[in-house]
N, C-alpha and C positions, 0 to 999 in steps of 0.2 A: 149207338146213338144215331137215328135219324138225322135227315139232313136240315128237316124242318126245326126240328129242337137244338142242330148246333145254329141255324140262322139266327132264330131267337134270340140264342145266349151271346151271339158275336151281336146283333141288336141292342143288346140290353149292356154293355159293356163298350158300346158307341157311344151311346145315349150317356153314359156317365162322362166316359170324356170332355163332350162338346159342355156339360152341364157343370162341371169342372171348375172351381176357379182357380188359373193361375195368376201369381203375385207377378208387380216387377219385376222383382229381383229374380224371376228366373230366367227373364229376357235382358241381365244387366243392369237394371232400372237398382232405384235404391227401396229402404223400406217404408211406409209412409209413416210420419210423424204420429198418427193417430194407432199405430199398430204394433202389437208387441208380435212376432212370428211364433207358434206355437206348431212344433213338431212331434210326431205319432211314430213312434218302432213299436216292432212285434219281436219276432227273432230278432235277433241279433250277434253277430262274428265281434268278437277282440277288433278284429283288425279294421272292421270298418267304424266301429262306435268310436276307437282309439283314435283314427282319423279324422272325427268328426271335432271330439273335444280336445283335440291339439289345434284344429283349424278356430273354433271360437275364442280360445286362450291367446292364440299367437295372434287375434285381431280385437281382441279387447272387449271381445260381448260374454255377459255376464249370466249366468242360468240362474233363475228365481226359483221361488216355489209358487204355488196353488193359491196362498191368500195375498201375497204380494202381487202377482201377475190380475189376480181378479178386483183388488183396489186402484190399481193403476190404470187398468180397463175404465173402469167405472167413473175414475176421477180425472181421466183424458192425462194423465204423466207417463206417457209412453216415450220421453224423447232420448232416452240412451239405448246402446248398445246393448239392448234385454232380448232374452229368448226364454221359452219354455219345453222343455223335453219331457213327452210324455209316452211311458210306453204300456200297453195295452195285454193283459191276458195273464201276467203273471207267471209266463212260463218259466222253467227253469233255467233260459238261456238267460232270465236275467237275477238272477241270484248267482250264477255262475261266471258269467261273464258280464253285461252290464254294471251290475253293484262293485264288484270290486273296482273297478274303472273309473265308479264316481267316486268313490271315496277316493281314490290314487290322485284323481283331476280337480279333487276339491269341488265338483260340481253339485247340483240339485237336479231333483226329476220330480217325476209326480207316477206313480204304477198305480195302474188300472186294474179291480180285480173282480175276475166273476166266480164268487163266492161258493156256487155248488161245488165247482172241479176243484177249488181250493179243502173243500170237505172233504172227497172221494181222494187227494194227494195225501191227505192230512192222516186218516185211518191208518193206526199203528198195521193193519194185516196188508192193507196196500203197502208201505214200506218194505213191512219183511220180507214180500214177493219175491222168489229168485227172478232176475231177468229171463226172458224166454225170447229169443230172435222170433220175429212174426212179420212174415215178407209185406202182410195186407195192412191187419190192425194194429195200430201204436195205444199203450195203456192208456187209459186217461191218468192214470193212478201217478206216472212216473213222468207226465207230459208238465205238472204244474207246482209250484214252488206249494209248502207250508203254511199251516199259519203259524208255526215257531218262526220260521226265514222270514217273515213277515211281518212279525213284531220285531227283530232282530234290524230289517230296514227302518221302520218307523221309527225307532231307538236313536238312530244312526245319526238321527236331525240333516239328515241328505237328500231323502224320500217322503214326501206325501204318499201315503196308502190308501188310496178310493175306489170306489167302486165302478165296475164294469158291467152291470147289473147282476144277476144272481146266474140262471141258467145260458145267458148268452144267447139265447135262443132265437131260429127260425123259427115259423108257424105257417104252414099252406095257405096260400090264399085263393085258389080255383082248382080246379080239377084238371086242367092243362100238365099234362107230360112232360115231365122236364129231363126225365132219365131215370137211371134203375141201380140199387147196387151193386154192382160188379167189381172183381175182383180190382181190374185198372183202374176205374173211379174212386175205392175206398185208398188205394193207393196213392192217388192223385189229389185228393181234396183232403182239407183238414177235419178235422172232428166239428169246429164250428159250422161248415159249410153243409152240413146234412141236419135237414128241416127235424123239427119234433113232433114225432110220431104219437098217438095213442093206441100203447097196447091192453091188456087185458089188467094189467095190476095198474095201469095209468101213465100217464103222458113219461113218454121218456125221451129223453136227449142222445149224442153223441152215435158214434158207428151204425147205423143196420145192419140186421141179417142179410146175406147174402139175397139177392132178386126180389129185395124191397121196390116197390117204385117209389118216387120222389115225384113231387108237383109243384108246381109254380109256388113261389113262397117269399115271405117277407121279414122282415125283422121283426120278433114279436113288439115291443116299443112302437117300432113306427106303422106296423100293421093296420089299415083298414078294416081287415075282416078276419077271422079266420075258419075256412073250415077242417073239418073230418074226413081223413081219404077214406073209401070203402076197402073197409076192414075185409068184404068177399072178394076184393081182385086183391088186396095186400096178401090177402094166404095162400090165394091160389097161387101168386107167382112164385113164391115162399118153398110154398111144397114143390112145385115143377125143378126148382135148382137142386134144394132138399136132395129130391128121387132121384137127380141125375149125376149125381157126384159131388154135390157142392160147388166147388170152383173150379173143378175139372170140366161142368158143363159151359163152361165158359169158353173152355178151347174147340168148340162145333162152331163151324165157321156160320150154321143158321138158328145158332144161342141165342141173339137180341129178335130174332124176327119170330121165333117160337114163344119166347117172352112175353112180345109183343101179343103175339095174337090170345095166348092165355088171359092178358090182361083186360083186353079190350073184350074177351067175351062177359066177364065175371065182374065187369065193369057195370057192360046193362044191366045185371041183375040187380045191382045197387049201386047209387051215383054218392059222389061227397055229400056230407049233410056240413051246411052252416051253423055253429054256433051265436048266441044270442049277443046282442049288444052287451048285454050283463056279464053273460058269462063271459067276454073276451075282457072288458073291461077288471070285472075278478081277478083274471088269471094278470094285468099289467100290474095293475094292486099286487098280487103276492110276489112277482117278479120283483117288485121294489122293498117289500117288507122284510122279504127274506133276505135278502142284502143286506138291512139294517139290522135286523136279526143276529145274522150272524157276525158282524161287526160289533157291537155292542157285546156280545159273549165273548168275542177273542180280539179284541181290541179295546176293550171300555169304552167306545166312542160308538155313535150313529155316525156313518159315512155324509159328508158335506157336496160334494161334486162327484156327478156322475157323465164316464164319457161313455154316450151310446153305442154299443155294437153294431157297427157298418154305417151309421147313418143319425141325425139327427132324428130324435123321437116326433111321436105323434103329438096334437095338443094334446090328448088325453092325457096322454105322458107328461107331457109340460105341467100340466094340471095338477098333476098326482103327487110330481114331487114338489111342485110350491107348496101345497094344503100339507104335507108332512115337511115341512120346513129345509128343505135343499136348498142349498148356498148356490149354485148354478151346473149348468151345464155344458158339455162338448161332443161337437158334432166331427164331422170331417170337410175338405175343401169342397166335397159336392154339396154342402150345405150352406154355404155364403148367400145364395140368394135370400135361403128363408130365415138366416139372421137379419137380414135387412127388413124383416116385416116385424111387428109388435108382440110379443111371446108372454106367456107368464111367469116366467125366469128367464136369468140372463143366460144367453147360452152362446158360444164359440168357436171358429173354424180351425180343423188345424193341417197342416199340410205332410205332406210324405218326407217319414226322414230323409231319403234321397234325393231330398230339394235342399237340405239345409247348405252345402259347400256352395248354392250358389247365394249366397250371401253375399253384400259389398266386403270385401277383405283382399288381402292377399293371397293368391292361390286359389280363387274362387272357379267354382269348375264356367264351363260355357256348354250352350245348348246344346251346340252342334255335335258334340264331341260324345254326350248320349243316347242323342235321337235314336241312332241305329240300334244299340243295347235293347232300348226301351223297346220300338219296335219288332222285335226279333222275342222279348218274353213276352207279351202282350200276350198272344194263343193262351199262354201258360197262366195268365190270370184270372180267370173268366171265371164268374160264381156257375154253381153246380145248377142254383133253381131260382134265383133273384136277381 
């Protein structure tokens, strides 16, 4: 990785910071009258989730669901001790550990789910798979809970089951270099964090091949534009690793600068092509149909609340799901400012589960005492291309 492409990403992960909202309550303060706190996990450990719903219990705040937190929004009776826990992706750290935890705590959540990898978990021949240790790539197959485990929570009357949209997916938004797949980086970044490519049988999601590059990219929902990387430097870099050992070419200590210069030749030959307003617009349309889709086949129900991957959606987006009848939306804390503008559904911020201990109670954690934590993984958070 260049120095100028880690600038960028240390840049672009500034930027979210400062854009950021933090609550009172994580500088002491209390929570406002008008605000019920709505908190976001991914993974999740026994021991920190177990920490969290022993700290809500032993100070008297109460976990909702989906339609109670979204009437009470709406009709300003925010004035007790409510929270809402919501966790995002459907992995199987929470059918494992999560779920049984709320049932033990008597709690509520709401799981967020994106519908494709719940398909590709779901394939009787993905189950049967023997495990195979693999130092780079992790299965998509073995990364994501059922839709049996999934009808089995919605059963439960402890979890709301909605949608996280279908493919999750990045999409390019320039031709700007954002980095290449290498052995360290598929290692390093999750399956969500690598853009969707167009190859030869059509758009695909999750891992690249080895000495794919990657380009500036955005949330397909909240997307601007999207284009097409050139498909002549994708193969050229492709075949360079290919010919040279696969990931063995990675250990030449002038592997990124050979890459590099592959790319940039096979680049002039053809630059990104932009897709049409139509066409990108299409493809936000089937990102949402196929969530409904498949929800209605393996739930009986069309999904009601969608919380967007990384960010609050586009209007486009907003658009799409009022005219197909969505109940509302959820963004993340970098998205409070543009909850405060006029939308076409109701849409909400929600904050990092590792903010919830600091809530007014007993045992409530203090700033100071994470700063240095937080600053120390900070490196370690930084998106691959957005």
């Amino acid at each position: 990785m260049t120095a100028a492409i880690a600038l960028r990403r240390l840049r672009r992960s500034l930027a979210r910071v400062v854009h950021t909202r933090y609550p009172a309550f994580l500088f002491g303060g209390r929570v406002p009258r008008d605000e019920i706190p709505v908190f976001t996990y991914h993974d999740v450990t026994a021991e920190t989730l177990a920490r969290d719903l022993e700290f809500l219990a032993d100070n008297g705040y109460r976990t909702i669901g989906l339609d109670e937190f979204h009437c009470r929004m709406q009709d300003g009776r925010c004035g007790e001790r409510l929270v809402l826990l919501t966790f995002d992706d459907a992995r199987r750290s929470f059918w494992e550990v999560a779920f049984p935890l709320l049932l033990a705590h008597r709690a509520r959540a709401a799981l967020f789910v994106p519908t494709h990898w719940i398909l590709s978990a779901s394939r009787p021949a993905a189950r049967a798979r023997p495990v195979i240790a693999a130092p780079v790539r992790r299965d998509p197959a073995r990364m994501f809970m059922t839709w049996e485990e999934l009808r089995a929570c919605a059963r439960s009357g402890r979890v709301d089951v909605e949608s996280h949209a279908h493919r999750h997916a990045l999409v390019h938004v320039s031709a700007r270099l954002a980095g290449f797949a290498t052995p360290a980086a598929l290692a390093a970044h999750d399956l969500f964090d690598w853009p969707m490519r167009r190859e030869q049988a059509g758009d695909r999601c999750g891992f690249p091949p080895l000495g794919t590059p990657v380009y500036e990219s955005a949330p397909l929902l909240s997307a601007p534009r999207r284009v097409i990387e050139p498909r002549a430097a994708v193969e050229a870099c492709r075949r360079l690793v290919a010919a040279n050992g696969g990931a063995a070419f990675f250990e030449r200590p002038d592997a990124l600068r050979r890459l590099r210069a592959v790319h940039d030749e096979a680049f002039r030959a053809e630059d990104a092509t932009p897709v049409s307003e139509q066409e990108l617009e299409a493809l936000v349309r089937d990102e949402l149909e196929q969530a409904r889709v498949c929800f209605e086949r393996e739930l009986g129900r069309p999904p009601r609340f969608l919380a967007y991957p990384w960010m609050l959606g586009s209007e486009r987006a907003q658009r799409l799901l009022k005219d197909r009848g969505w109940v509302a939306a959820f963004g993340v804390a970098l998205d409070f400012r543009r909850l405060r503008r006029p939308s076409a559904l109701p849409a909400y911020g929600r904050y990092k589960a590792d903010w919830l201990r600091f809530l007014p109670g007993r045992g409530r954690q203090r700033l100071r005492d994470v700063v240095p934590r937080k600053l120390m993984s900070f490196a370690g958070t930084q998106h691959l291309a957005h």
